[in-house]
PDB file as gemmi writes it, atoms N, CA and C in Angstrom:
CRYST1    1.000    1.000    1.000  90.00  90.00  90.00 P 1                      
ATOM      1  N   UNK A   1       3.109 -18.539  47.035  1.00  0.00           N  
ATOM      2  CA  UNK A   1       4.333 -17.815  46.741  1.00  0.00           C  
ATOM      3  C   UNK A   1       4.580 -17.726  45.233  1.00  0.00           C  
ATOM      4  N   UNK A   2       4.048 -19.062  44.419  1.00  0.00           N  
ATOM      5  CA  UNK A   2       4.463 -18.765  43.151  1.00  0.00           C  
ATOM      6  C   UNK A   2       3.869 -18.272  42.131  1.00  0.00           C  
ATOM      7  N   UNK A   3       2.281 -18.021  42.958  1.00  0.00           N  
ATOM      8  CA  UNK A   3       1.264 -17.464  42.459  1.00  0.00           C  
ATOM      9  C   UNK A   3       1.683 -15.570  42.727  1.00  0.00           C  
ATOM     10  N   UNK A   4       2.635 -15.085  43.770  1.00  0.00           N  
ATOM     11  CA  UNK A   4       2.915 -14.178  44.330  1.00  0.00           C  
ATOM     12  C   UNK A   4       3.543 -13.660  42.956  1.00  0.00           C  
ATOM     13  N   UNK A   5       4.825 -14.479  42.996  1.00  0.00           N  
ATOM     14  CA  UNK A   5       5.769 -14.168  41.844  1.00  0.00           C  
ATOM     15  C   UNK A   5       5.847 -13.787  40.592  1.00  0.00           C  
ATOM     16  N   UNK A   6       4.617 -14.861  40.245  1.00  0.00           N  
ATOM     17  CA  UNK A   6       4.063 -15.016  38.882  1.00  0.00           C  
ATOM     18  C   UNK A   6       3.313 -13.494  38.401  1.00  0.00           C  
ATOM     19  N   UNK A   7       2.551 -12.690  39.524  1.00  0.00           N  
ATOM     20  CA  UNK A   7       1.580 -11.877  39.151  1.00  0.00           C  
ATOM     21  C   UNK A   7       2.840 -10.373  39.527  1.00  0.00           C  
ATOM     22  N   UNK A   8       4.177 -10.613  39.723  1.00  0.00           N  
ATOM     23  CA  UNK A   8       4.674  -9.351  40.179  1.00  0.00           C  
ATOM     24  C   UNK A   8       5.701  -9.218  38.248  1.00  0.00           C  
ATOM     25  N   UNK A   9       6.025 -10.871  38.365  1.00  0.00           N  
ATOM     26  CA  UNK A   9       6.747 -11.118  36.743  1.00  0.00           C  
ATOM     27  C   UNK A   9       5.392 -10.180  35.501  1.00  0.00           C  
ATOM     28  N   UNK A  10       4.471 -10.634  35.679  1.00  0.00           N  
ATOM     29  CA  UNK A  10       3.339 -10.247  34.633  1.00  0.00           C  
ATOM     30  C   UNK A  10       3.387  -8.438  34.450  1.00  0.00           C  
ATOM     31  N   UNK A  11       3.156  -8.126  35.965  1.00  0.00           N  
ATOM     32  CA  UNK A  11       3.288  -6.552  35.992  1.00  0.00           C  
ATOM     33  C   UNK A  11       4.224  -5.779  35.745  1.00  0.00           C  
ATOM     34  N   UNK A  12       5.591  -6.823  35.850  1.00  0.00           N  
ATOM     35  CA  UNK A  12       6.588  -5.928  35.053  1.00  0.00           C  
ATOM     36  C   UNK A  12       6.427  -6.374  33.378  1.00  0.00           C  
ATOM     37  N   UNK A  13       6.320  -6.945  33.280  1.00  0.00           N  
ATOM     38  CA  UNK A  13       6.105  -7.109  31.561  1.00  0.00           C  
ATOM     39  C   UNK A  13       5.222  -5.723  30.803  1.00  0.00           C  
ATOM     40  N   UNK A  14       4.099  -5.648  32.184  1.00  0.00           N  
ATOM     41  CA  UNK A  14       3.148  -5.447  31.383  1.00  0.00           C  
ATOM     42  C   UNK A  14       3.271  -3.650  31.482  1.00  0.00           C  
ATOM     43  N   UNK A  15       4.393  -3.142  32.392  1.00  0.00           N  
ATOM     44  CA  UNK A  15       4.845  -1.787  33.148  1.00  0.00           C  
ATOM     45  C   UNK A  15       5.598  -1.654  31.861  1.00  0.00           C  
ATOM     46  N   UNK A  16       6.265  -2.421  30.918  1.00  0.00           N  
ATOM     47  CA  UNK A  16       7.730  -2.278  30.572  1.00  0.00           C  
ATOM     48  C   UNK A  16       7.214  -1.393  29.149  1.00  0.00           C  
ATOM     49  N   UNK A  17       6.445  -2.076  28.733  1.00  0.00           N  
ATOM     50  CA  UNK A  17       6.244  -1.305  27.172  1.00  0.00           C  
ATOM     51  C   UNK A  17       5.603   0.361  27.427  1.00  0.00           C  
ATOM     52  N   UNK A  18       4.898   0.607  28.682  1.00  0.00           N  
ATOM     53  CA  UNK A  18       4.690   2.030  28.549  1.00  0.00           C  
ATOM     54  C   UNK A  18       5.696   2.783  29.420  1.00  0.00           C  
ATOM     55  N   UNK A  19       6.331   2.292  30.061  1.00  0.00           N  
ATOM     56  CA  UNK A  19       7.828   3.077  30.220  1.00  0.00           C  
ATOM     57  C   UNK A  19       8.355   3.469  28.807  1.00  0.00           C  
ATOM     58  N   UNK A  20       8.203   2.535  28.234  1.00  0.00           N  
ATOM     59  CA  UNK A  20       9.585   2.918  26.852  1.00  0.00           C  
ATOM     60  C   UNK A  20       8.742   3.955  26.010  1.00  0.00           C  
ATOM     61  N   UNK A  21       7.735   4.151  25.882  1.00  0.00           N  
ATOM     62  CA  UNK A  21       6.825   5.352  25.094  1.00  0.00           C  
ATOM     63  C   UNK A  21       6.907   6.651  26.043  1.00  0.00           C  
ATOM     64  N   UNK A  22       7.380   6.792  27.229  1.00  0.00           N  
ATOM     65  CA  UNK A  22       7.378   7.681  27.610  1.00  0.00           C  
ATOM     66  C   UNK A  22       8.533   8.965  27.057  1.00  0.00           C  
ATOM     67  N   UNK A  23       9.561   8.084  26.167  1.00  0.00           N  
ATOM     68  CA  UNK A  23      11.027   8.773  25.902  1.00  0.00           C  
ATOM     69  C   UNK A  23      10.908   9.972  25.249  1.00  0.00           C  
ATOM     70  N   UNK A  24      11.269  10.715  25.184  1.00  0.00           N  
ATOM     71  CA  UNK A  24      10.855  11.613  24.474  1.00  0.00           C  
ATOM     72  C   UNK A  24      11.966  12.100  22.751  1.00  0.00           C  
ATOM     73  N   UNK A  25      11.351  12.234  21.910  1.00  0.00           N  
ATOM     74  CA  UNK A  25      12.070  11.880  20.834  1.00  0.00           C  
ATOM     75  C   UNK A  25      12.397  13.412  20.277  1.00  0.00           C  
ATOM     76  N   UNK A  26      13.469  13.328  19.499  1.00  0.00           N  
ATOM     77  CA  UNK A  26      14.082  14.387  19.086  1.00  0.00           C  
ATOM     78  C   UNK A  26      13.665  14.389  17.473  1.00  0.00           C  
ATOM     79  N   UNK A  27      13.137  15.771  17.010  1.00  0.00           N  
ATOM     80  CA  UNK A  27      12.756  16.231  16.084  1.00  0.00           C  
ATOM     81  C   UNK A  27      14.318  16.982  14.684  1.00  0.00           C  
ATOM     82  N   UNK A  28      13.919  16.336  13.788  1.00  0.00           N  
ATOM     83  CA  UNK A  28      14.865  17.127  12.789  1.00  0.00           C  
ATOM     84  C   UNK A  28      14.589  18.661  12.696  1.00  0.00           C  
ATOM     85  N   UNK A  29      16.270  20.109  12.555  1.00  0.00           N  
ATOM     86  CA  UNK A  29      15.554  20.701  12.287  1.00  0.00           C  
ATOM     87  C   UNK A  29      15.032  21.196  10.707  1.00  0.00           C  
ATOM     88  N   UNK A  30      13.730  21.765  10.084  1.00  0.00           N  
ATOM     89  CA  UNK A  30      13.753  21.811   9.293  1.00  0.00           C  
ATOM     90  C   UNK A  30      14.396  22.773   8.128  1.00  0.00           C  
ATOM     91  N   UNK A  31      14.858  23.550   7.171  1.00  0.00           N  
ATOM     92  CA  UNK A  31      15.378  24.241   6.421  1.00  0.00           C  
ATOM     93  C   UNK A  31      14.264  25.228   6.044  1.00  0.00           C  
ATOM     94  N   UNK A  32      15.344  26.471   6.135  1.00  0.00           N  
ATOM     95  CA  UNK A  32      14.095  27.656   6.071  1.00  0.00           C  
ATOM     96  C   UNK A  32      14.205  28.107   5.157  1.00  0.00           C  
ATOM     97  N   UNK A  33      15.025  27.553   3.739  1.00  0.00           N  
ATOM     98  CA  UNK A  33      15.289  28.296   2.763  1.00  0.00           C  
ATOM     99  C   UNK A  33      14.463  28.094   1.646  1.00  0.00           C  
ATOM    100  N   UNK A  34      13.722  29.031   1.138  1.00  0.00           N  
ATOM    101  CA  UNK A  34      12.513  28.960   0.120  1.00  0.00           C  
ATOM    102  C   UNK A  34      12.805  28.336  -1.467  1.00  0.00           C  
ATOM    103  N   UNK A  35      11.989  27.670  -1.523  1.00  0.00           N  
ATOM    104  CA  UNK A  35      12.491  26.918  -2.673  1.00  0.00           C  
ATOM    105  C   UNK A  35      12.830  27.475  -4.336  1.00  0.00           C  
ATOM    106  N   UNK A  36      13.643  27.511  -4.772  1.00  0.00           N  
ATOM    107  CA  UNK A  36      13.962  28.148  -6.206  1.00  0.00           C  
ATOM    108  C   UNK A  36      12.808  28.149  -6.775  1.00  0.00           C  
ATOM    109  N   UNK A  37      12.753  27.482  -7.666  1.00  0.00           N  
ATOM    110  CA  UNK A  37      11.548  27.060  -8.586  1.00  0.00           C  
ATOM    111  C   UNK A  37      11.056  25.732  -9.001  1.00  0.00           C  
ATOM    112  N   UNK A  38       9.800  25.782  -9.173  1.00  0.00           N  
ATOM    113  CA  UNK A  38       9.044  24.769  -8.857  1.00  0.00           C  
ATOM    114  C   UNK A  38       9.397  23.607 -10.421  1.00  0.00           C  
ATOM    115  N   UNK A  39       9.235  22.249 -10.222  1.00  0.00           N  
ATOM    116  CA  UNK A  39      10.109  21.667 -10.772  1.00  0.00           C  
ATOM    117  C   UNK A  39       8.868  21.663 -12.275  1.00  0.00           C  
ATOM    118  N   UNK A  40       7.610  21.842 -12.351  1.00  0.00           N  
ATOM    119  CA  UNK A  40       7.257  22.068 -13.256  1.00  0.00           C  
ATOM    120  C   UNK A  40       7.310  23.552 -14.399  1.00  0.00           C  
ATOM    121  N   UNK A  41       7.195  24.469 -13.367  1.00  0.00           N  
ATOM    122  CA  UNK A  41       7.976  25.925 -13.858  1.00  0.00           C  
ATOM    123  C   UNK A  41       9.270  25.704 -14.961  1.00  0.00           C  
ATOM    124  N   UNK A  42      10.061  25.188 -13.971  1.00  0.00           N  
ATOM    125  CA  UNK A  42      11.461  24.777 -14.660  1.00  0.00           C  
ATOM    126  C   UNK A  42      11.317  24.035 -15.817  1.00  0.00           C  
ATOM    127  N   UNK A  43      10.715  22.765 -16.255  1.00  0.00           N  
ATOM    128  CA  UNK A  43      10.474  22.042 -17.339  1.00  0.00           C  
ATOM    129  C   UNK A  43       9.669  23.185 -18.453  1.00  0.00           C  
ATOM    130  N   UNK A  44       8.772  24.388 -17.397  1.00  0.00           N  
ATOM    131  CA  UNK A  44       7.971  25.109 -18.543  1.00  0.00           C  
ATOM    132  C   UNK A  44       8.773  26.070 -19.414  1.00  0.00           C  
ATOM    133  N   UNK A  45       9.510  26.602 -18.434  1.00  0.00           N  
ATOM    134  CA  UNK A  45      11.017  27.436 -19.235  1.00  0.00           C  
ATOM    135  C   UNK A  45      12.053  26.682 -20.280  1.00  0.00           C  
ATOM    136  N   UNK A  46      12.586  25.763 -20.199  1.00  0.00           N  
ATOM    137  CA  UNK A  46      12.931  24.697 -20.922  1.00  0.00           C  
ATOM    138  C   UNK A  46      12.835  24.496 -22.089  1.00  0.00           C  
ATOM    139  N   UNK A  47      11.466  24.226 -22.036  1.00  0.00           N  
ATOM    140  CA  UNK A  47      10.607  23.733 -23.209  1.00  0.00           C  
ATOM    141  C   UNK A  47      10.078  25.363 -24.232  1.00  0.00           C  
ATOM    142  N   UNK A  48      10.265  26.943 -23.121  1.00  0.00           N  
ATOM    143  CA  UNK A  48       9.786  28.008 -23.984  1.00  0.00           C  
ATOM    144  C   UNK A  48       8.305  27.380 -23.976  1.00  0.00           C  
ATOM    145  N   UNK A  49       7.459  26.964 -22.898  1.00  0.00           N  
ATOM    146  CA  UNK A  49       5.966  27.239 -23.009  1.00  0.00           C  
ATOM    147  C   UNK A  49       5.758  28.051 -21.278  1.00  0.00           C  
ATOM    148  N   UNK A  50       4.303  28.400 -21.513  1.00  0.00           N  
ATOM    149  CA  UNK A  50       4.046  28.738 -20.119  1.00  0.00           C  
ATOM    150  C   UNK A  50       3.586  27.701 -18.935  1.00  0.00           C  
ATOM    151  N   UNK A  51       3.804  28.028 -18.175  1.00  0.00           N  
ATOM    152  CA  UNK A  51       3.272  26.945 -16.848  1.00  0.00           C  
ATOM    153  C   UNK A  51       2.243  26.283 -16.964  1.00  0.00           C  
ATOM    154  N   UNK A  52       1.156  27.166 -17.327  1.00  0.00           N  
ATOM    155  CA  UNK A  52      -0.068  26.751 -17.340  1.00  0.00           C  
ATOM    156  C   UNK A  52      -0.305  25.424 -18.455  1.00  0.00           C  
ATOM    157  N   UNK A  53       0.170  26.097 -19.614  1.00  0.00           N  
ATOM    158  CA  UNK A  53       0.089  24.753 -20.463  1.00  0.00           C  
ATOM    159  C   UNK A  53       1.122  23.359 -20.313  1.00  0.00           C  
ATOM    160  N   UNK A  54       2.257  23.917 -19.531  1.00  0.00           N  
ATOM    161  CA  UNK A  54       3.031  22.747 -19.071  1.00  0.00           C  
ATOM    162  C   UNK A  54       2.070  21.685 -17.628  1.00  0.00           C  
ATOM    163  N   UNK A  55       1.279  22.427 -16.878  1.00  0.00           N  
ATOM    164  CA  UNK A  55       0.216  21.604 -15.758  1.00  0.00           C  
ATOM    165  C   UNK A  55      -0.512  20.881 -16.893  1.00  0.00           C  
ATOM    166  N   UNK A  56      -1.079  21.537 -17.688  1.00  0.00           N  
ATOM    167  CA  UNK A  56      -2.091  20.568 -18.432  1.00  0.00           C  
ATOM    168  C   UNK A  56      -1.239  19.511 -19.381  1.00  0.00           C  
ATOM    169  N   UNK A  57      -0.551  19.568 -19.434  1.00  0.00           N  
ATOM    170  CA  UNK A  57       0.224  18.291 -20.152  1.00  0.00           C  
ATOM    171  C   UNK A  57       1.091  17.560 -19.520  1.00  0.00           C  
ATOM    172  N   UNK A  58       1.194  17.791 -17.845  1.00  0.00           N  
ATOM    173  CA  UNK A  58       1.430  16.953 -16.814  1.00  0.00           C  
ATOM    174  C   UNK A  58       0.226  16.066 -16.599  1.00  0.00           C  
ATOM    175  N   UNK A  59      -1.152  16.964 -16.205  1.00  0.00           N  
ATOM    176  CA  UNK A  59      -2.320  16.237 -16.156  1.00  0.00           C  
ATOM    177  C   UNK A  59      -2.329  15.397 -17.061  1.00  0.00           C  
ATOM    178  N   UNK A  60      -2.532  15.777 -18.235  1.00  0.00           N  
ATOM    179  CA  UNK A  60      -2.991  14.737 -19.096  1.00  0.00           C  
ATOM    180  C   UNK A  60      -2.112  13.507 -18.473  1.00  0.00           C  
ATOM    181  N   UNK A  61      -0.904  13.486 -18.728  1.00  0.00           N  
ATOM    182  CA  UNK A  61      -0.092  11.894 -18.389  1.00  0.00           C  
ATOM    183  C   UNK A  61      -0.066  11.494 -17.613  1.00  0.00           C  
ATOM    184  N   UNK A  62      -0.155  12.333 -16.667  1.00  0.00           N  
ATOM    185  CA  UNK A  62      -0.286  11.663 -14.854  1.00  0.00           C  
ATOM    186  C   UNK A  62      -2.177  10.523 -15.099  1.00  0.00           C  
ATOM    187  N   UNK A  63      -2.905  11.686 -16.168  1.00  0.00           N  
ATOM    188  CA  UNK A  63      -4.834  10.981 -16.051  1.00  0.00           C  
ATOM    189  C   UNK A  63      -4.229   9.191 -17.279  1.00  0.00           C  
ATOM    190  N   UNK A  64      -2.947   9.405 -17.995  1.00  0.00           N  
ATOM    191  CA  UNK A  64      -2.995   8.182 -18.786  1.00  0.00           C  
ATOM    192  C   UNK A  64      -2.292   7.585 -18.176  1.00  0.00           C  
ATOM    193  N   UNK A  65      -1.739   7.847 -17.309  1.00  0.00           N  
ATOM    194  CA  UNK A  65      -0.859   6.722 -16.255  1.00  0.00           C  
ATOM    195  C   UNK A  65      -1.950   5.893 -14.905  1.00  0.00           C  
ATOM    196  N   UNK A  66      -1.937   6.839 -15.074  1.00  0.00           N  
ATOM    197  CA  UNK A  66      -3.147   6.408 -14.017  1.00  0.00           C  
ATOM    198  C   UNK A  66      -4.655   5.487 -14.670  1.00  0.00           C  
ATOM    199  N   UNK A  67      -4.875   4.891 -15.664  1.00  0.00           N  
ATOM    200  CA  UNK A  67      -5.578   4.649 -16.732  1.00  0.00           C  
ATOM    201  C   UNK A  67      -4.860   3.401 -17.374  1.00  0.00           C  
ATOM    202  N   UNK A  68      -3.240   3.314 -17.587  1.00  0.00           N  
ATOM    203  CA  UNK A  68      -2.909   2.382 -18.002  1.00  0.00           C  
ATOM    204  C   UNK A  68      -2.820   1.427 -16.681  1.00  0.00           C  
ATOM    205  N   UNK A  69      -2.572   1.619 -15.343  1.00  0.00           N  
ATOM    206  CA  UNK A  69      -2.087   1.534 -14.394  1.00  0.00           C  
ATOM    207  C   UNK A  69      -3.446   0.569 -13.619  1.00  0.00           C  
ATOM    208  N   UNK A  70      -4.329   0.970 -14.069  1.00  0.00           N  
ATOM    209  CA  UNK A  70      -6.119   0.604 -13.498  1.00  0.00           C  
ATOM    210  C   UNK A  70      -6.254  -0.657 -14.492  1.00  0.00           C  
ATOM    211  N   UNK A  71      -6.130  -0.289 -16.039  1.00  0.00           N  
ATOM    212  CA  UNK A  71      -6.390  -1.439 -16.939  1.00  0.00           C  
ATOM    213  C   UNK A  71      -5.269  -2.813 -16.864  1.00  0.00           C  
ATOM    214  N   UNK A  72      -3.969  -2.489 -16.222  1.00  0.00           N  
ATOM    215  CA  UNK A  72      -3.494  -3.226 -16.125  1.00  0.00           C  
ATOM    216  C   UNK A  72      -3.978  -4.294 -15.048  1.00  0.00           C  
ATOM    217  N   UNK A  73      -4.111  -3.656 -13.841  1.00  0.00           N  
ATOM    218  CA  UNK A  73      -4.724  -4.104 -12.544  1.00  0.00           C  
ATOM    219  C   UNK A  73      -6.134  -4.936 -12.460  1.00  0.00           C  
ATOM    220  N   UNK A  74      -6.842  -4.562 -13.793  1.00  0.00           N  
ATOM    221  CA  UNK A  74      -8.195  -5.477 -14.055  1.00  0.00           C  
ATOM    222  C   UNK A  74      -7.738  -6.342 -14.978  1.00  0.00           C  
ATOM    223  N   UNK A  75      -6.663  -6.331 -16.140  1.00  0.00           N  
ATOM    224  CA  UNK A  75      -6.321  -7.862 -16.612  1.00  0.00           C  
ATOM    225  C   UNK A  75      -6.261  -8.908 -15.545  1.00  0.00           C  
ATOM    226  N   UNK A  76      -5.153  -8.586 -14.585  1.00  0.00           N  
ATOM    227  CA  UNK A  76      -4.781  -9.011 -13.639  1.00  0.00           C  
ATOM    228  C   UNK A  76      -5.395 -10.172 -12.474  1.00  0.00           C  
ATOM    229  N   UNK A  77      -6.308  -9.178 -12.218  1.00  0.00           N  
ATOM    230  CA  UNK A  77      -7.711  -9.703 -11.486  1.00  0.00           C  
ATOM    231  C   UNK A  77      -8.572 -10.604 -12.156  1.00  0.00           C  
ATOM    232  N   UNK A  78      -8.941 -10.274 -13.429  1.00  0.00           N  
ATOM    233  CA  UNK A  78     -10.001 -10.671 -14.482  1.00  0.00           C  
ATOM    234  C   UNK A  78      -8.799 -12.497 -14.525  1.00  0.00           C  
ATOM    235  N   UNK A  79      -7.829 -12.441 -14.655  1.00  0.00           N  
ATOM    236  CA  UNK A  79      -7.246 -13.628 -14.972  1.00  0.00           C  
ATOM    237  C   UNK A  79      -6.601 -14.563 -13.687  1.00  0.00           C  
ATOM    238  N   UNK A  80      -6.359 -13.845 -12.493  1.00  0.00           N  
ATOM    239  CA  UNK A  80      -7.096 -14.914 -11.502  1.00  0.00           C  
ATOM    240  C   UNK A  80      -7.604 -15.154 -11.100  1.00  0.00           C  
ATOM    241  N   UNK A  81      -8.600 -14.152 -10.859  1.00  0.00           N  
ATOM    242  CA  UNK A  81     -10.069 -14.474 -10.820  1.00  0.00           C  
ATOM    243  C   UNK A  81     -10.722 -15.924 -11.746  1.00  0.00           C  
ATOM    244  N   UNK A  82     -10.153 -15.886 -13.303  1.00  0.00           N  
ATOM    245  CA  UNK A  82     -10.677 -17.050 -13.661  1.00  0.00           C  
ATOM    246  C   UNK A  82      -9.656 -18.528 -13.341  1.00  0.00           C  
ATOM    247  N   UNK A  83      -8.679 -17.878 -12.834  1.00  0.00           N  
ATOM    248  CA  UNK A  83      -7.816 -19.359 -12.494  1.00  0.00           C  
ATOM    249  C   UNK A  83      -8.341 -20.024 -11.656  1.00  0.00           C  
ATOM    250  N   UNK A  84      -9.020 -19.170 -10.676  1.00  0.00           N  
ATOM    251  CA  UNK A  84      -9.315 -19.336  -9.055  1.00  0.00           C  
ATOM    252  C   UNK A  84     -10.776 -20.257  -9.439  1.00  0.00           C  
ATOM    253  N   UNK A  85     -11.507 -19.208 -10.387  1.00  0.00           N  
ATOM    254  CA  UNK A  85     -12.369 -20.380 -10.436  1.00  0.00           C  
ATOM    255  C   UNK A  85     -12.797 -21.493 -11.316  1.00  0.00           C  
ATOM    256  N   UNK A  86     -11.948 -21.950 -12.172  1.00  0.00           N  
ATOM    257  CA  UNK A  86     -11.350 -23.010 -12.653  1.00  0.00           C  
ATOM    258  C   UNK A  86     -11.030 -24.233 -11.790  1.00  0.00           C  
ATOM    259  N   UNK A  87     -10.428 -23.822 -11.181  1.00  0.00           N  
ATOM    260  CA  UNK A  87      -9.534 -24.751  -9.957  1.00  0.00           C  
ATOM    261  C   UNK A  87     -11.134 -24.925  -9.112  1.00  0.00           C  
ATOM    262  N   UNK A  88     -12.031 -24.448  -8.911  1.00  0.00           N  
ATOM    263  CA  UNK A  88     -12.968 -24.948  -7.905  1.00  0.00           C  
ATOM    264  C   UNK A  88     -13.916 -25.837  -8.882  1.00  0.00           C  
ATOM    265  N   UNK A  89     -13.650 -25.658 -10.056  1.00  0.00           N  
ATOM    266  CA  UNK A  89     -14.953 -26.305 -11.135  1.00  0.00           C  
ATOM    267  C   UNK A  89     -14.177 -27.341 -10.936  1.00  0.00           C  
ATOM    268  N   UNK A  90     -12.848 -27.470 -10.983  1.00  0.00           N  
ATOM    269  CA  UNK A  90     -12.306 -28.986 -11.241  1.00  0.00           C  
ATOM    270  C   UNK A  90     -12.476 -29.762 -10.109  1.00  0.00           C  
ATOM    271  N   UNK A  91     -12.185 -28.993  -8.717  1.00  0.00           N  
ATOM    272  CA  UNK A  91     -12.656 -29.703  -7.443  1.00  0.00           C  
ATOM    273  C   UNK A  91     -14.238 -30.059  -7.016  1.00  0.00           C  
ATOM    274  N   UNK A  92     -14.761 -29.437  -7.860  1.00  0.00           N  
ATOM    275  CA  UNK A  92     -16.350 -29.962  -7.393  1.00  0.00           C  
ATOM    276  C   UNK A  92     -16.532 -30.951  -8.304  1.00  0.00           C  
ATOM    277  N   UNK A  93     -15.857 -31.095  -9.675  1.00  0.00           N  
ATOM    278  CA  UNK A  93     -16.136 -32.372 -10.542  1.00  0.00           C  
ATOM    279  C   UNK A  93     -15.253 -33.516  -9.869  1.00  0.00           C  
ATOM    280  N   UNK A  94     -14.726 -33.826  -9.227  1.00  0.00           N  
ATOM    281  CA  UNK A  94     -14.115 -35.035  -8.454  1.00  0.00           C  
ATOM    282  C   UNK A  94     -14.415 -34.643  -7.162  1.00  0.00           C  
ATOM    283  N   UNK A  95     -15.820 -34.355  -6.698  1.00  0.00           N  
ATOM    284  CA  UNK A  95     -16.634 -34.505  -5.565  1.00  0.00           C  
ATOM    285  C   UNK A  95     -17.505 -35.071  -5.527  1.00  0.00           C  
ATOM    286  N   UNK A  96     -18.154 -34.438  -6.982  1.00  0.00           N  
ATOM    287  CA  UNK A  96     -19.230 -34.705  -7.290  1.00  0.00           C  
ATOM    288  C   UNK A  96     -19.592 -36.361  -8.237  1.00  0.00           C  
ATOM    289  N   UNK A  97     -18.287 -36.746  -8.687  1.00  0.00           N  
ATOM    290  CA  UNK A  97     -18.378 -38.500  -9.119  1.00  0.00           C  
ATOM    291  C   UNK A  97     -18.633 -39.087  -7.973  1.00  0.00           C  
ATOM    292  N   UNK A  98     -19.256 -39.858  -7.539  1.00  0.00           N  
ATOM    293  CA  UNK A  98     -19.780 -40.607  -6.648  1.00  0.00           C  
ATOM    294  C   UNK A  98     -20.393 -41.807  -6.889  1.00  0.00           C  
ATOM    295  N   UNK A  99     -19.906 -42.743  -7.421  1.00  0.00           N  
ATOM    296  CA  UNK A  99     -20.828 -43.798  -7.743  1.00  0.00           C  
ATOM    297  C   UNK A  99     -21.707 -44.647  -7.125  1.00  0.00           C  
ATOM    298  N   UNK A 100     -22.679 -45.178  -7.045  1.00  0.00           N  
ATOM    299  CA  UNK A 100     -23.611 -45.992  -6.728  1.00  0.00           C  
ATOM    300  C   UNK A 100     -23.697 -47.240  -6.249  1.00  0.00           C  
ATOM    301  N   UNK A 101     -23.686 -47.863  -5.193  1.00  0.00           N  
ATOM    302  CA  UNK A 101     -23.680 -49.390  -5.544  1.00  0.00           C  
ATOM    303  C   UNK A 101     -25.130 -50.033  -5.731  1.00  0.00           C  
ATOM    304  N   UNK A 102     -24.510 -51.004  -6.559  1.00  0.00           N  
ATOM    305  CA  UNK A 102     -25.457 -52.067  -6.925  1.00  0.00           C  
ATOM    306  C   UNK A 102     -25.587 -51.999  -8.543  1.00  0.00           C  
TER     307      UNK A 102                                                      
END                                                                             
């Protein structure tokens, strides 16, 4: 009987999580209104240059951000990387004392 019970408890557990995926979910709706102008356009008017040369002087900073962003990330590494293995040189030198008898 409690072996009965046990295996009807399991099957509802195990019924319960794909019931709840069955729900069906409601979608936002989206906006159909076309966008003014594009936010680099806008900075290109601004400034009195054209688009084109305003992309390439996005690129450029987006390629030095992305550059400072990498070099930072290898200090980073490069210096626990040597903490990490520091800490194992010191644990193998008080492994490795072992003295002798006699």
């Amino acid at each position: 009987m409690k072996a009965m019970i046990a295996s009807f408890a399991a099957l509802a557990l195990m019924s319960a999580p794909a019931a709840a995926q069955t729900t069906k979910t409601t979608t936002t709706k989206s906006s159909t209104k076309p966008m003014a102008k594009k936010p680099m356009a806008k900075e290109a008017k601004a400034e009195g240059e054209s688009a084109a040369t305003e992309a390439k002087e996005h690129k450029a900073m987006a390629h030095k951000h992305a550059r400072h962003h990498a070099r930072q990330h290898a200090r980073h590494h490069a210096r626990h990387h040597a903490r990490h293995h520091a800490m194992h040189r010191v644990a193998a030198k008080k492994t490795m004392t072992v003295k002798k008898p006699g």
